[in-house]
N, C-alpha and C positions, 0 to 999 in steps of 0.2 A: 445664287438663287434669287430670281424675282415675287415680287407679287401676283405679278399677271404671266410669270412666263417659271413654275418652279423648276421644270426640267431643261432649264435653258443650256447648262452643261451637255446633258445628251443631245442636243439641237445643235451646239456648237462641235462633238464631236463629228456631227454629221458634216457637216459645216467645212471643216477641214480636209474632211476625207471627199469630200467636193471639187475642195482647190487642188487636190493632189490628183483628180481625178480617177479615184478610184469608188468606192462603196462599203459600207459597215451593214447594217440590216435591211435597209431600204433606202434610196434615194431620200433629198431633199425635197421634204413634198409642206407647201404652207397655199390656205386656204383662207378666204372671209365666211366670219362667222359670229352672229352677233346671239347674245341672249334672249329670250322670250322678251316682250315689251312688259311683262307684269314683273320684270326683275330691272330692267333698264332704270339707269340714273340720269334726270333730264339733265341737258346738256347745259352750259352757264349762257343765257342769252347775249346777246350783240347788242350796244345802247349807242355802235358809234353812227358818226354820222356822214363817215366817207368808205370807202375800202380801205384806203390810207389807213386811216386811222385805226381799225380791225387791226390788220396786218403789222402793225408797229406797236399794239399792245402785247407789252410780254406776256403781263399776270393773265390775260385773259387768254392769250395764247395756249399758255401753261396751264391752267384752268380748266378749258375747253379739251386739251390733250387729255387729261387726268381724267376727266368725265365720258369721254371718248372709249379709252381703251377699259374703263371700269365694264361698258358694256358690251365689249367683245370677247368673243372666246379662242384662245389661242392653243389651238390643238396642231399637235404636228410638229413643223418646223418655221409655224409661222410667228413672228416676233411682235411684240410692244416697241415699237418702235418709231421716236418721234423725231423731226428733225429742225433748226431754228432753218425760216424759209422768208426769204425774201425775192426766191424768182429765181429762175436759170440764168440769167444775166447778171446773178449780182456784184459777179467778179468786175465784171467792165463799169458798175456803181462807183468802185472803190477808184477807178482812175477818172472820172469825175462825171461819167453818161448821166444825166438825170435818168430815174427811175422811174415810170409810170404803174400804177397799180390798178388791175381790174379786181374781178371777185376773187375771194381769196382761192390762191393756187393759179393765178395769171397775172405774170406783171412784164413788162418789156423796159428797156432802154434805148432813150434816144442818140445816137451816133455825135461824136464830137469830133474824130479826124476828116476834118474837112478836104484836105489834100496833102500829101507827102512830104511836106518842108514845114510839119509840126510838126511830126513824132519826138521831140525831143519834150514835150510839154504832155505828153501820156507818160506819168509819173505813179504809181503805187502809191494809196497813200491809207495804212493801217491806221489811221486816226479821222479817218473819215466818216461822219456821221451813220453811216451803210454799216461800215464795219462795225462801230460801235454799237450799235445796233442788233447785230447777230450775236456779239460778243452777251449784250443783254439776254435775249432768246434763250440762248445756250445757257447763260447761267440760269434763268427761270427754269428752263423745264429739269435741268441734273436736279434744281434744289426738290421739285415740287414732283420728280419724279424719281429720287433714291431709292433705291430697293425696291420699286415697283415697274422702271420701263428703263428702255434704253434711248439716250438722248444721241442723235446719229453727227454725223458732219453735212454741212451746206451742202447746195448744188453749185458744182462751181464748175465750168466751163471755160477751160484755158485754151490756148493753141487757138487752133481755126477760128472755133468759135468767139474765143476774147476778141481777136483780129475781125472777126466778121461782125459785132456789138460794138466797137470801137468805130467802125468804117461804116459800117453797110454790108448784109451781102452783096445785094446788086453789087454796088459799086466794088467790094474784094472780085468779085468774080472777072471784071472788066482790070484791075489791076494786075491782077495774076499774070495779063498780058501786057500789060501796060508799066507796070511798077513791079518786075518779079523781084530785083535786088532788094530793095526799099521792105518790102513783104517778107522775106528771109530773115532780114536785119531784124526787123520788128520782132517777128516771132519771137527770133533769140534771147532778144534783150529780154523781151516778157515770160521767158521761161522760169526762170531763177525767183522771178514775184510768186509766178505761181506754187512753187515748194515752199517757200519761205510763209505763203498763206495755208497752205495744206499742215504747216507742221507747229505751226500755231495750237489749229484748232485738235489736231493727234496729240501735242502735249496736252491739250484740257481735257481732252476726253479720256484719254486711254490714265491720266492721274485719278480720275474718278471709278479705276477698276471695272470700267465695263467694256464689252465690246466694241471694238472698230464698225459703224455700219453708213446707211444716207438714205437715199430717196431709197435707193434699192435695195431691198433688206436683205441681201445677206450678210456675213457676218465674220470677224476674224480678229483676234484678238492682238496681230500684227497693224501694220499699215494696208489698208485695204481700201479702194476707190474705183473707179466706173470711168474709166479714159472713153471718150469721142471726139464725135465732129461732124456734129449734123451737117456744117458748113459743105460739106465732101460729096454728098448727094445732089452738088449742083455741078461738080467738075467730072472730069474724067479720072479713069486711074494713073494717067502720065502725070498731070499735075497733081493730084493727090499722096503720088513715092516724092513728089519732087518736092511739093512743099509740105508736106503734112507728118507725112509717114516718120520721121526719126524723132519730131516732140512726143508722138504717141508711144513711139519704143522708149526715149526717153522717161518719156511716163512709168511705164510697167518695170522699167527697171528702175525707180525712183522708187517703186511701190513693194510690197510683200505679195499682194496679193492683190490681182487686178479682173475687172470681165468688164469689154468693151463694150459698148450701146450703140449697135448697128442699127440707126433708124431710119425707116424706111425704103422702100422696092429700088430709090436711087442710091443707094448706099451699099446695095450689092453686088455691084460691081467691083465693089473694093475687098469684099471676104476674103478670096485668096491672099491678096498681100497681105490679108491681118492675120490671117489664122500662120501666116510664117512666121509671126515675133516670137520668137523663142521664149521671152519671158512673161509672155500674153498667157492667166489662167484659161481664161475661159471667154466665152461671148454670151450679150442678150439680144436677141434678134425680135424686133420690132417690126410688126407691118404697117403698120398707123390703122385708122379708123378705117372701118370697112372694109379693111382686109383682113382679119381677122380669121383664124379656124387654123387649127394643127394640120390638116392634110395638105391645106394650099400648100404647105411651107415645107411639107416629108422631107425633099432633096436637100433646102436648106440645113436642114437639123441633121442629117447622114453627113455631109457636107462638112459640118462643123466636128462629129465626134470621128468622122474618119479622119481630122487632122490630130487627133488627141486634147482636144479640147474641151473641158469642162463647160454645157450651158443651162442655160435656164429656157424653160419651153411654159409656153403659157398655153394650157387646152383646157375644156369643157368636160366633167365628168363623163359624157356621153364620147370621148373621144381616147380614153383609157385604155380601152382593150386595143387600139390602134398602135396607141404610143408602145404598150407593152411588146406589139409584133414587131416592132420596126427596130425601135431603140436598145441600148444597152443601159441598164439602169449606175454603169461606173459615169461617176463626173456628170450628174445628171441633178437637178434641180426643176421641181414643176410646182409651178404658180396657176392651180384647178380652180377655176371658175363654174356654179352650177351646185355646191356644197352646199343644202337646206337644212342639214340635221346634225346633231353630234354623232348620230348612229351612223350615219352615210358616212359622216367623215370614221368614224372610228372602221367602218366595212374596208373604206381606201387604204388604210394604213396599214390592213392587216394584207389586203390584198398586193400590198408595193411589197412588201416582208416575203411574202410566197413567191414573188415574183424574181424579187433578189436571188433568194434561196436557187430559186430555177436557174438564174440563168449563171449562177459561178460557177 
C-alpha cells in the first residue's frame, strides 16, 4: 500500500492479468488527473542557473516529484510513479558520448565512434560520472518517496539505439551497407553491458519491495522493461531481421515481462516480425505528434490483438464507445486522455466493468 496509490495491489492484480493477456474486471485503464488548485501543494521552485544543473539536482528532483504527485489524483490504474532521468541516451553517457541537456525531459548525446577501427575503446564503464549520477536520483527519490510513490528504472536504450548514439544515425544507416560485419560485432559485445546495467538497477529496486516499472507505467513485480529501436524506422525490414531482430528477442527473453515501443508510422513496417516473438508480452504503438486519434490507428490495434498480444492504446474520452466496438477488452491497457473530473473518471471505470462483464 501507498500513499498516493492505496489500492495499488488491485492495480497490480490488473496489471498481471494484462501481461498474460487476459482480464479480471475491467481492463487497465490509467488517466491524468490533478486536484482542485485550492488543495494543490506549490511545487519546490528552480534557483538553478543552467538545465544542467536542474537536471543533476537529486534533492530538488526528489522534492519537486514529492510535491508533484501530492497534487495528482490517481484513480484507476494510473500510478505514482517517478523515474531518476537523465535522457533516453543515457546508456551511450556511460561509454563516454558527452551528454547535452535541454529543458528538462530533453537531453541528447554527442557520437564518439568516429570510424570502425575504434570499437575496441567503447568500453562500459559503471563508475562513470552518468552513472553515478542516476545511482544518486534513484537513491533520492526510494528515500524521499517510501510508502508514498514508486521509484521506476531509467530510460535505457540498448541495441540499435546504443549503436545509433554511439555512431550517428545517419552515419549506422550508411554502415549497415558499408560496415554490416563490424555492426553485428558491436552489437554483440554491447549486449552483455546492457543486462549487466538492467540488473543493477532490478536489484535496487525490486530490494526496496516495490514494483518493477520506467517511463512507461506499467507495472510488475518480476523483471519488466519496454525493448525498442527507434533506430529501425529508418531501414527496411530485411535489415532490421538481419541486424536487429534477435537483440530485441534477446531482450524479451532476458525479460519476465516485456511491451515493445513501436514508434512512429516508419516503424510499422516491422509489426509483423515483432508481434512473432514468442516471448514479446505485449506492444505500445506510437504515432508521434500529430498523428494522434484512436480511429487513424483501428487496423493497427486489431492487428496487434489478433496476434495475441497484450497493448496499450492511447484514446480521448470521446473515443470510448469506439474502442469498446472494436476491441476485446483481454490484454488491454488504455492510457484516456480528455478526463476533467473524478465523476467522469469514476463514470469510466464503471463503464470498462459492464463492458468486461459484456463481453466474456
Amino acid at each position: 500500500m501507498l500513499e498516493f496509490k492505496p489500492d495499488l495491489e488491485k492495480t497490480m492484480q490488473r496489471m498481471e492479468a494484462f501481461w498474460e493477456g487476459i482480464v479480471l474486471d475491467r481492463p487497465v485503464i490509467q488517466f491524468y488527473l490533478e486536484k482542485p488548485l485550492v488543495e494543490q501543494t506549490p511545487l519546490p521552485a528552480s534557483h538553478h542557473l543552467t538545465s544542467r544543473e536542474c537536471w543533476m539536482d537529486a534533492d530538488y528532483q526528489a522534492r519537486h516529484t514529492l510535491a508533484r504527485f501530492s497534487n495528482q489524483i490517481f484513480m484507476g490504474d494510473s500510478l505514482p510513479v517517478a523515474f531518476p532521468n537523465l535522457g533516453p541516451e543515457v546508456l551511450a553517457a556511460f561509454y563516454g558520448c558527452p551528454l547535452e541537456f535541454g529543458d528538462y525531459g530533453t537531453s541528447w548525446t554527442q557520437p564518439i565512434l568516429k570510424n570502425w577501427n575504434e570499437t575496441e575503446a567503447i568500453r562500459l564503464d559503471m563508475n562513470h560520472p552518468y552513472f553515478l549520477k542516476l545511482v544518486e536520483l534513484t537513491d533520492a527519490m526510494l528515500e524521499i518517496g517510501r510508502d508514498k510513490f514508486i521509484t521506476g528504472l531509467p530510460d535505457f536504450h540498448p541495441g540499435g539505439d546504443l549503436i545509433a548514439s554511439l555512431r550517428n544515425p545517419q552515419d549506422l544507416a550508411v554502415d549497415l551497407l558499408d560496415h554490416p560485419e563490424q555492426v553485428k560485432l558491436l552489437l554483440e559485445r554491447l549486449k552483455p553491458d546492457y543486462f549487466k546495467v538492467y540488473d543493477f538497477w532490478y536489484d535496487k529496486l525490486s530490494a526496496s519491495g516495490q514494483p518493477l516499472t520506467s517511463w512507461l507505467e506499467l507495472a510488475s513485480y518480476s523483471k519488466y522493461y519496454i525493448p525498442s529501436n527507434d533506430f529501425a524506422g529508418m531501414i527496411s525490414t530485411k535489415m532490421f531481421k538481419e541486424f536487429f531482430l534477435q537483440g530485441i528477442i534477446d531482450e524479451c527473453r532476458f525479460l519476465d515481462r516485456s511491451i515493445y515501443h513501436l514508434d512512429g508510422p516508419g516503424a510499422l513496417r516491422h509489426l509483423d516480425v515483432i508481434l512473432e516473438i514468442p516471448e514479446l508480452n505485449a506492444v505500445q504503438w506510437v504515432p508521434g505528434a500529430g498523428r494522434e486519434g484512436f480511429s487513424r490507428w483501428v487496423s493497427v490495434y486489431q492487428t496487434i490483438q489478433s496476434a495475441g498480444k497484450s497493448m496499450i492504446v492511447y484514446c480521448d474520452v470521446s473515443d470510448l464507445n469506439l474502442v469498446m466496438q472494436i476491441l476485446s477488452p483481454h490484454g488491454l491497457a488504455l492510457s484516456i486522455s480528455g478526463v476533467t473530473s473524478r465523476e467522469m473518471g469514476e463514470n469510466i471505470l464503471s463503464a470498462m466493468k459492464t463492458w468486461t462483464k459484456r463481453s466474456s
